[in-house]
KOLKE-380320 format. One line per field, with one value per residue (C-alpha): residue number from 1; residue in three letters; chain; y, z, x. Coordinates in nm, 4 decimals, decimal comma. Layout:
! KOLKE-380320
pos = [NUM  ...];
code = [ALA  ...];
unit = [A  ...];
v = [Y  ...];
w = [Z  ...];
u = [X  ...];
This chain:
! KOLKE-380320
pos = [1  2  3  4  5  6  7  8  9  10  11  12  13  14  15  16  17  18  19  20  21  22  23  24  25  26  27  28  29  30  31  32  33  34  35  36  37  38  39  40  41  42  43  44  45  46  47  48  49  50  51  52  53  54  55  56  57  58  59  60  61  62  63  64  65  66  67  68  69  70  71  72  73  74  75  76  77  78  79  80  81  82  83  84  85  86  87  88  89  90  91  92  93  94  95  96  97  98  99  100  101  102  103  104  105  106  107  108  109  110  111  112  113  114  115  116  117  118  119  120  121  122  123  124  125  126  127  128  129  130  131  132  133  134  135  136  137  138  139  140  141  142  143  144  145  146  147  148  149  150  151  152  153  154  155  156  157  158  159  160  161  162  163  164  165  166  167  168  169  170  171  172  173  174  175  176  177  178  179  180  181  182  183  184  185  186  187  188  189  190  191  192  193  194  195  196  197  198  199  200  201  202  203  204  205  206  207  208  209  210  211  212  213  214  215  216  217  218  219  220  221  222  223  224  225  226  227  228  229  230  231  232  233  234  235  236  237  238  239  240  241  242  243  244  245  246  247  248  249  250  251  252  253  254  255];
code = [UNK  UNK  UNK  UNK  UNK  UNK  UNK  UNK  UNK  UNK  UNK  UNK  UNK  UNK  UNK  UNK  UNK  UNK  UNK  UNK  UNK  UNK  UNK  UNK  UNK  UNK  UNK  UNK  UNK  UNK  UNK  UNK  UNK  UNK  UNK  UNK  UNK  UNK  UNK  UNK  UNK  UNK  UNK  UNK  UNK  UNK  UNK  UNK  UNK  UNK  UNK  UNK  UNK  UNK  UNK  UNK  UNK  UNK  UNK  UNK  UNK  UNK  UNK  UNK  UNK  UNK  UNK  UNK  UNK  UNK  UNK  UNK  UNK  UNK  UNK  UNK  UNK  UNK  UNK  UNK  UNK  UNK  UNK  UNK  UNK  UNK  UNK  UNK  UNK  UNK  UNK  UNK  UNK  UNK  UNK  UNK  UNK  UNK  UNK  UNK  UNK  UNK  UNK  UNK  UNK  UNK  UNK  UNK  UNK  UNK  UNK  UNK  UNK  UNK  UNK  UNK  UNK  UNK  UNK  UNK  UNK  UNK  UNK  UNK  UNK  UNK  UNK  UNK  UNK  UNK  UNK  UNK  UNK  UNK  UNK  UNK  UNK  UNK  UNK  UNK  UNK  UNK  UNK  UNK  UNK  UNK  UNK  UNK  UNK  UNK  UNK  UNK  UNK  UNK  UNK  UNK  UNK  UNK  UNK  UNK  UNK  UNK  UNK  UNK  UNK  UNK  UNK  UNK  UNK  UNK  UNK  UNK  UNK  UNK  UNK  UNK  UNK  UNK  UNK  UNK  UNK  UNK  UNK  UNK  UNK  UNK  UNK  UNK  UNK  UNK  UNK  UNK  UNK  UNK  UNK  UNK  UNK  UNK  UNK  UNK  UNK  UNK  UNK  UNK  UNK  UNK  UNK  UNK  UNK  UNK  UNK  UNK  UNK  UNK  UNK  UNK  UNK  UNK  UNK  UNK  UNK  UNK  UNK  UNK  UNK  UNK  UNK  UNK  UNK  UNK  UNK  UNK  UNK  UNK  UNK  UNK  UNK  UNK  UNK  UNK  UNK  UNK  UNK  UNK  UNK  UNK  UNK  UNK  UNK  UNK  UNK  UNK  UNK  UNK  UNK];
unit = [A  A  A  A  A  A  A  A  A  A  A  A  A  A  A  A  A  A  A  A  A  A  A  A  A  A  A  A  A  A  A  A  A  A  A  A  A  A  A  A  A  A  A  A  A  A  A  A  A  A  A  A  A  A  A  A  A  A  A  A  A  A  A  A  A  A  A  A  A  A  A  A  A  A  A  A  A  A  A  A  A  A  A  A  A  A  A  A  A  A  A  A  A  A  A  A  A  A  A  A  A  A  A  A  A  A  A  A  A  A  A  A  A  A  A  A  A  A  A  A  A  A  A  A  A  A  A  A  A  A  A  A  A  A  A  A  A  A  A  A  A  A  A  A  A  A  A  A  A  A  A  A  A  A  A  A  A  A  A  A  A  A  A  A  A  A  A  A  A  A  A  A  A  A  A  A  A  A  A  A  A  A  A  A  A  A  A  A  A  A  A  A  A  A  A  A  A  A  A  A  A  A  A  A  A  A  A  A  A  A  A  A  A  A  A  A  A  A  A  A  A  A  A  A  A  A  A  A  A  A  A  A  A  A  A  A  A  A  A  A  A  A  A  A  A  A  A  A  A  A  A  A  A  A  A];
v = [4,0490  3,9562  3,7299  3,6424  3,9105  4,1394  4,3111  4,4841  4,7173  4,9281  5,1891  5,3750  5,5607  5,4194  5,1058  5,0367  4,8044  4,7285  4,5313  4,3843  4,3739  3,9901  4,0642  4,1668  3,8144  3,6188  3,3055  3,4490  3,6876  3,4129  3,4587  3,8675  3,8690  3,6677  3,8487  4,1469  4,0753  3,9455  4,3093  4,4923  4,2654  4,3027  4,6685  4,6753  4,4823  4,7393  4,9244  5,1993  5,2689  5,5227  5,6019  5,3445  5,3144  5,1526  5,1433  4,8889  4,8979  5,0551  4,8318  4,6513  4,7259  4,5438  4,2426  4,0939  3,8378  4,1612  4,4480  4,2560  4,0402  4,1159  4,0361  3,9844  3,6760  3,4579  3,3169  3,5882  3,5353  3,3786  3,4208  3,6979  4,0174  4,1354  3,9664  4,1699  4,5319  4,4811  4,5330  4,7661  4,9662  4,9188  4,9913  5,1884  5,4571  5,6745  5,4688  5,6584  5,4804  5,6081  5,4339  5,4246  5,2702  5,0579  5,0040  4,7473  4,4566  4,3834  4,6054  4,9080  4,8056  4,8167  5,1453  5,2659  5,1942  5,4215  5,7394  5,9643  5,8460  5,9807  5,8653  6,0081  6,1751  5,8815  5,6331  5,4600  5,2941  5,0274  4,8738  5,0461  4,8510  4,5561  4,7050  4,8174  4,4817  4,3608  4,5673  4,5442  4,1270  4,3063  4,3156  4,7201  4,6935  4,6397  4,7356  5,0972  5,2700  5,6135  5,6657  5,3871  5,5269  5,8578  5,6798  5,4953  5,8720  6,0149  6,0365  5,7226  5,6735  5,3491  5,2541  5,3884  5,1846  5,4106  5,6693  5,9096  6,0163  6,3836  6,2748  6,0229  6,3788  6,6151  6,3275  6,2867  5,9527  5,9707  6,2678  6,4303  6,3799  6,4378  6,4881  6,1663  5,9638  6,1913  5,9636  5,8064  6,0818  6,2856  5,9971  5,9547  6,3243  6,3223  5,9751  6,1214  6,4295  6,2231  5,9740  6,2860  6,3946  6,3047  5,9519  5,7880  6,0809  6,0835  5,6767  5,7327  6,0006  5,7525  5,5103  5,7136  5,8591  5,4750  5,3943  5,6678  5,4749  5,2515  5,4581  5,6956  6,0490  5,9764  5,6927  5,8839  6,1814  6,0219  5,7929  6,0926  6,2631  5,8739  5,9514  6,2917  6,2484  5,9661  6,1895  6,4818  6,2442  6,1076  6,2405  6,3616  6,6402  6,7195  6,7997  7,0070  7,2318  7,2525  7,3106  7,6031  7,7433  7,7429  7,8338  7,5318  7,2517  6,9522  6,6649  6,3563  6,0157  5,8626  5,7938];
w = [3,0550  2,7895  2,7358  2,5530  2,6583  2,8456  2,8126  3,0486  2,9953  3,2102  3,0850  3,3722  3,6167  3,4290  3,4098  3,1150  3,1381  2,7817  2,7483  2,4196  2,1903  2,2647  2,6378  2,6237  2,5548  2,9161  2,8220  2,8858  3,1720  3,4116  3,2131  3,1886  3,5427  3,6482  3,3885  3,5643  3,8790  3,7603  3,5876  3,9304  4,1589  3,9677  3,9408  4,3385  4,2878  4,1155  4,2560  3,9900  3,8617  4,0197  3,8288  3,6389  3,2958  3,1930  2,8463  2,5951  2,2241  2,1679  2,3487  2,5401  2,8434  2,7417  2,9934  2,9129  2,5468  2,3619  2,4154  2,4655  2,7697  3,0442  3,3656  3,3934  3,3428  3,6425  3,5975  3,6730  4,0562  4,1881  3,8986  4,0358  3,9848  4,3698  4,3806  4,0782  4,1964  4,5293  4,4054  4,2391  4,4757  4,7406  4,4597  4,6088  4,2556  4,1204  3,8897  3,5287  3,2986  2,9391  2,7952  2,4331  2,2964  2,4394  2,8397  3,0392  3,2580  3,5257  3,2543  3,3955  3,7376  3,6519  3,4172  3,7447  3,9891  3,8401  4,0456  3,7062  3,4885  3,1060  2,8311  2,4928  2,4141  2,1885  2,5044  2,5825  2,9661  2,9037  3,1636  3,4509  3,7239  3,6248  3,7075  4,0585  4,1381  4,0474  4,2430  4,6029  4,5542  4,5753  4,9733  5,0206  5,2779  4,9587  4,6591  4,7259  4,3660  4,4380  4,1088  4,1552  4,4930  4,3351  4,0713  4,3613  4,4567  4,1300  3,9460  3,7445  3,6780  3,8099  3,5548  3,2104  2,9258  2,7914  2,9492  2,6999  2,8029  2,8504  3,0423  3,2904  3,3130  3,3998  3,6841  3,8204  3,7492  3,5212  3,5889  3,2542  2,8906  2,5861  2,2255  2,0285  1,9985  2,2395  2,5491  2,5434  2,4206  2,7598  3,0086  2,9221  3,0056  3,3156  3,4250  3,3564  3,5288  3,8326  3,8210  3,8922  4,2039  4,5868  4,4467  4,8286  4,9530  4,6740  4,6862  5,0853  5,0283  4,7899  5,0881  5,3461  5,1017  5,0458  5,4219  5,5011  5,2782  5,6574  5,9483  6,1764  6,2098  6,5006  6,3868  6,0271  6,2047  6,3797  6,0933  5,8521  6,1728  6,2052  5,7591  5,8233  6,0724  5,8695  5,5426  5,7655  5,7758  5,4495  5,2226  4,9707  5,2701  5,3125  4,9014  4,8712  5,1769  5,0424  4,6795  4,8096  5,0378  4,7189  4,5015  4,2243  4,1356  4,3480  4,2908  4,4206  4,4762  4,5544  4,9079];
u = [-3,7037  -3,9919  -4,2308  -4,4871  -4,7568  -4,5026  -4,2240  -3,9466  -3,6670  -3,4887  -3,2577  -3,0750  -3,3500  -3,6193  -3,8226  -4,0619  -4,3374  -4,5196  -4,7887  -4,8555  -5,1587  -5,1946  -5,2597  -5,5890  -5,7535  -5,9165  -5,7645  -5,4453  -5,4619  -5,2776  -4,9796  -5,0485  -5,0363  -4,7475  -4,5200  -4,6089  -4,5843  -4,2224  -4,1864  -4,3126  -4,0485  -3,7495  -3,8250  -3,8396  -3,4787  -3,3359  -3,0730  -3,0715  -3,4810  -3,6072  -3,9832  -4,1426  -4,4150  -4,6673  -4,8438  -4,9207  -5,0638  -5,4020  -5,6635  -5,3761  -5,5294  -5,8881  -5,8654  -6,2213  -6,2993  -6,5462  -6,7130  -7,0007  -6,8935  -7,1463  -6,9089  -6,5824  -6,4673  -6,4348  -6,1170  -5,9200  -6,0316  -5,6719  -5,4859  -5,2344  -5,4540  -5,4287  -5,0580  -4,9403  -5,1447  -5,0301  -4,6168  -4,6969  -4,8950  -4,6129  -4,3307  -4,0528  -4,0555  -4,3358  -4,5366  -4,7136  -4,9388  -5,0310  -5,3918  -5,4967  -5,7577  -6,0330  -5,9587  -6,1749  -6,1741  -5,8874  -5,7068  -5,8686  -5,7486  -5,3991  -5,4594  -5,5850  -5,2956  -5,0708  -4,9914  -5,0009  -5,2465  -5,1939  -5,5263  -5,5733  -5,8888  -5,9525  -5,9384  -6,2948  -6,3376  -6,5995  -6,8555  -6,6742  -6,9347  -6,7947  -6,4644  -6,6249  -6,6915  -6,3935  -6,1688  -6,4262  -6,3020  -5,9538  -5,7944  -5,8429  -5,4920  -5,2987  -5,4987  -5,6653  -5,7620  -5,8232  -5,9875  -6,2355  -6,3191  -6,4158  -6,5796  -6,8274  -6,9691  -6,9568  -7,3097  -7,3758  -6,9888  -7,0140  -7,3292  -7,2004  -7,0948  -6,8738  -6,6700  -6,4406  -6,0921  -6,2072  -6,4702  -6,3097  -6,0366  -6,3040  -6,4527  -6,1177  -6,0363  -5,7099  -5,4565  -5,5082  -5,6452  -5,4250  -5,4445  -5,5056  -5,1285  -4,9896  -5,0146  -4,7046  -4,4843  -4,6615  -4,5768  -4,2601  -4,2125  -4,3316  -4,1787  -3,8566  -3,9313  -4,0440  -3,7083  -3,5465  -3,7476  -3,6873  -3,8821  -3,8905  -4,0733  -4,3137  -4,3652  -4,3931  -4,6907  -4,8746  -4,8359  -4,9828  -5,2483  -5,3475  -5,3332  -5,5810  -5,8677  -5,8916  -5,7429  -5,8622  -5,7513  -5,5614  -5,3959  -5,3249  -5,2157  -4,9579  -4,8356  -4,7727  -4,5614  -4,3582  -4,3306  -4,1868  -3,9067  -3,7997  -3,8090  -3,6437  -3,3270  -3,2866  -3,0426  -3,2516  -3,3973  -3,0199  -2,9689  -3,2961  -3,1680  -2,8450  -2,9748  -3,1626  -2,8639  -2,6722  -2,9315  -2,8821  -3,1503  -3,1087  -2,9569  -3,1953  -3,1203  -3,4159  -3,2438];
């Protein structure tokens, strides 16, 4: 599945999702959207992915006309942004995202949405309030950024122009900083680390870590307790018993 701004392979456990260098411009973000939205759903399809990534060409992920813009643009309101995040936030397989270059705009939102976040130190996050405002437009039941939410109550995140890969690492916001042109090689270690994990408990604890942005302790409490009796069942629970009885590594199926 490709098109003109996106494109989608899947090769056994894992799904790749590769943005282009031509996807960065405003005037075509509809199109950047609905081709990954289209990537996210047939991922969800899938009988046979169980992790997903996402990385593009250096600067891929710069969703706004310059450095200069002063707001994002205003077209991308209804264009698919929340449609598109929302998949993938709900996405059935751990999701890792490698970022080079320049990353701003609705780019950073997506950049952000990843459970395992992998930058280069050369990476630059530009105009990050703009990217705060973007993402409080964004429905909060289906689009919760944990990153972004750290970034509100972190001193003057939120107001600097430029934030460097080591930097946005030490504040928390991406997973972890590596060497310059070793982002991709990293992620795709770890995504095929993680396509061999128990991958519907770990896409089960990002949804209950991203349902406890609104409820109550109560109401979490109780929904993590519903999460583990249906985890306690699955056959994945049965293999890493077993595993350990028998003293082998486990064999998960993501089931």
């Amino acid at each position: 599945m490709t098109s003109e701004h996106v494109v989608y392979e899947a090769h056994g456990a894992i799904a790749r999702v590769t943005l282009r260098e031509s996807a960065g411009p405003a005037g075509s973000a509809g199109n950047v959207w609905a081709a990954l939205r289209s990537a996210f759903v047939a991922i969800e399809a899938s009988d046979t992915v169980r992790a997903a990534l996402i990385s593009g060409a250096a600067g891929a992920f710069a969703f706004d006309p310059s450095p200069e813009a002063s707001a994002l643009p205003d077209r991308l309101e209804g264009v698919g942004v929340q449609d598109a995040l929302s998949v993938l936030r709900m996405s059935r397989v751990p999701v890792v995202v490698a970022l080079r270059g320049r990353v701003s705009g609705a780019g950073a939102l997506l950049g952000f949405s990843g459970d395992w976040i992998v930058v280069d130190d050369e990476v630059e996050f530009m105009a990050l309030d703009q990217v705060l405002h973007q993402a409080a437009g964004l429905n909060p039941g289906f689009v919760f950024l944990p990153a972004l939410d750290t970034a509100v109550v972190s001193d003057s995140v939120a107001v600097c122009a430029v934030l460097s890969g080591d930097e946005a690492a030490r504040r928390g916001l991406v997973t972890e900083c590596v060497e310059s042109g070793a982002a991709r090689e990293r992620a795709e270690a770890i995504v095929k680390r993680l396509a061999q994990g128990p991958t519907r408990a770990l896409a089960l604890t990002r949804q209950l870590l991203d349902e406890s942005a609104d409820a109550d302790f109560e109401a979490q409490c109780r929904r993590e307790l519903e999460v583990n009796q249906v985890l306690r069942t699955s056959r994945d629970s049965a293999e890493g018993v077993q595993a350990f009885l028998e003293k082998r590594p486990a064999r998960f199926r993501g089931e």
